[in-house]
C-alpha angles and dihedrals in degrees: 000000000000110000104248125242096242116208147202122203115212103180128126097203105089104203093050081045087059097043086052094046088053094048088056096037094048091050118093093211096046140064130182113228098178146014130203140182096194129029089232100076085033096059087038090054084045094055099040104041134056098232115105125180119230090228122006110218100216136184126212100210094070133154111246111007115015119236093250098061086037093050097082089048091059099048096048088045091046105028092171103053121081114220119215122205116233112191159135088225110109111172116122093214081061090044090049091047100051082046094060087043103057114281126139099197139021116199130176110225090235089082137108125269087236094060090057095054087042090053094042089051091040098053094026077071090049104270131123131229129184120185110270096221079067100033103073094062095031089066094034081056096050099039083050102125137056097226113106109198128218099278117236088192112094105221099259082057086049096047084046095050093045092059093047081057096056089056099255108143112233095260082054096052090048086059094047089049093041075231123134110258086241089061083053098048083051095051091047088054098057092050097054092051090041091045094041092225129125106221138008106273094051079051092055098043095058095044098061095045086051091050087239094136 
């Protein structure tokens, strides 16, 4: 039987955290382990417990401590999951920032459920998503500028990051390089320490403001 992608839900609004919490429920591959109306309780469950979510669904309008300031916490306290930003915020300066912070995946509330599901199993597999009604200016905003720094990436790191940004996971990546997944997972390391980034979208991101690919 498939492992499956376990989730916490951190939104205030009670009628969007049951929709969330059916569209998990209601998901084969997926099961919700914990629901929260504030950061705060969530970030304390996650110190002084064992359970961990594979990914933490989190909102940015939040009582108490917004999900931005939160967003670093949770990633030092629970260095495995991947948080995605769920929002109405949709301003790309917001988007650019949860992506340095930490975040794997940035989506506006106005989309389907589908796209949800879609996002959770995407970047469950490695990958990134941000929400293409954002994307668009997030990149133009990043690729803003003619100057094309000295590379750190070696071209087999570029070729590997390339691929991630085109949404491809990291076992994906291996097919498409006739590479091991192990190699991948190497590579991927030594972008994010070179990069100074934590995942791969944050990678991605500053590669592309840098020109580096």
């Amino acid at each position: 039987m498939e492992e499956l992608i376990t989730l916490m839900i951190v939104e205030d609004n009670k009628a969007y955290k049951k929709t969330l919490f059916d569209t998990i429920e209601l998901s084969s591959d997926m099961e919700c382990i914990g629901q929260f109306s504030a950061a705060e309780p969530c970030l304390e469950t996650l110190q002084e417990t064992s359970v961990v979510p594979a990914i933490l669904l989190l909102d940015l309008n939040l009582p108490g401590q917004n999900g931005l300031t939160m967003l670093p916490l949770f990633k030092k306290t629970a260095t495995e999951t991947d948080v995605i930003i769920l929002t109405q915020n949709n301003d790309y300066h917001t988007a650019l920032q949860a992506i340095r912070l930490g975040a794997s995946g940035y989506l506006l509330k106005g989309c389907s459920i589908a796209s949800i599901r879609e996002t959770i199993r995407e970047v469950h597999t490695g990958a990134s998503y941000i929400d293409p009604r954002l994307s668009r200016i997030v990149l133009d905003t990043l690729c803003h500028g003619d100057i094309r720094e000295e590379n750190p990436l070696s071209p087999r790191e570029i070729e590997v990051l390339e691929l991630l940004a085109q949404g491809f996971a990291k076992k994906e990546v291996a097919d498409q390089l006739g590479l091991s997944y192990h190699t991948i997972a190497l590579y991927v390391r030594n972008i994010f320490k070179k990069l100074e980034s934590p995942n791969s979208a944050a990678a991605i991101a500053t590669a592309i403001r840098r020109n580096l690919i």
